[in-house]
C-alpha positions in Angstrom: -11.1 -10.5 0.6 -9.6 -8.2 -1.5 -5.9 -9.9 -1.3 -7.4 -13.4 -1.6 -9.2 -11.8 -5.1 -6.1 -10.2 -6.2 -2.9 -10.8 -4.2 -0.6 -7.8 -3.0 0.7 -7.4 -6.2 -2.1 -5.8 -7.8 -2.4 -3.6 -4.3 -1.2 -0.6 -3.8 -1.6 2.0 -0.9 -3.3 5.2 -1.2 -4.8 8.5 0.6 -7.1 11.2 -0.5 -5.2 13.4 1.7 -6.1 15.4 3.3 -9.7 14.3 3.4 -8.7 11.2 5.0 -7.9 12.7 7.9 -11.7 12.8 9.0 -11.4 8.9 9.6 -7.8 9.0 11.9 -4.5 10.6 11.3 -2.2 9.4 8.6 -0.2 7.4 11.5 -3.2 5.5 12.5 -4.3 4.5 9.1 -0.7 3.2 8.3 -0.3 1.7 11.9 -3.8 0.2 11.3 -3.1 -1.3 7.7 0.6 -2.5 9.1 -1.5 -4.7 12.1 -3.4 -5.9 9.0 -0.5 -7.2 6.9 1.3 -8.1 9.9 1.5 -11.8 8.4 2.8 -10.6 4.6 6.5 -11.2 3.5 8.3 -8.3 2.6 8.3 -9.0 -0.7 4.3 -8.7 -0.2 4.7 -5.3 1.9 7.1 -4.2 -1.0 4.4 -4.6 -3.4 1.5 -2.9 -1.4 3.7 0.3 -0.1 5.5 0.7 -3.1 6.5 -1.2 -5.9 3.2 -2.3 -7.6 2.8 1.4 -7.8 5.8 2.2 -9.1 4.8 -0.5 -12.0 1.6 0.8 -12.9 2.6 4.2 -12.9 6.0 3.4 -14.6 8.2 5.2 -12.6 10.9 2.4 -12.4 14.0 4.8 -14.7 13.3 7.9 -12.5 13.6 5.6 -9.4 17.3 4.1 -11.2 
């Protein structure tokens, strides 16, 4: 639902680590999220691991 509302490139991964770890370990919660986007481009994965974040938080010249 949420990528038909918004698409993956207003989606970005996150973790309230390490508080998250009282629903599965960081490697299940990526491995679970990667089954889910199994389908995506990379340009889509791109956007949801890291470079809508690095748009919203402006971090594109540190990253040059």
């Amino acid at each position: 639902m949420v990528t038909e509302n918004f698409g993956p490139e207003r989606m970005m991964f996150g973790s309230d680590w390490p508080v998250c770890l009282l629903g599965g370990s960081y490697k299940e919660v990526v491995g679970i999220i990667e089954t889910l986007t199994g389908d995506w481009s990379v340009a889509e994965k791109e956007a949801l691991w890291s470079t809508t974040a690095i748009s919203a938080y402006r971090l594109g010249g540190l990253l040059s």
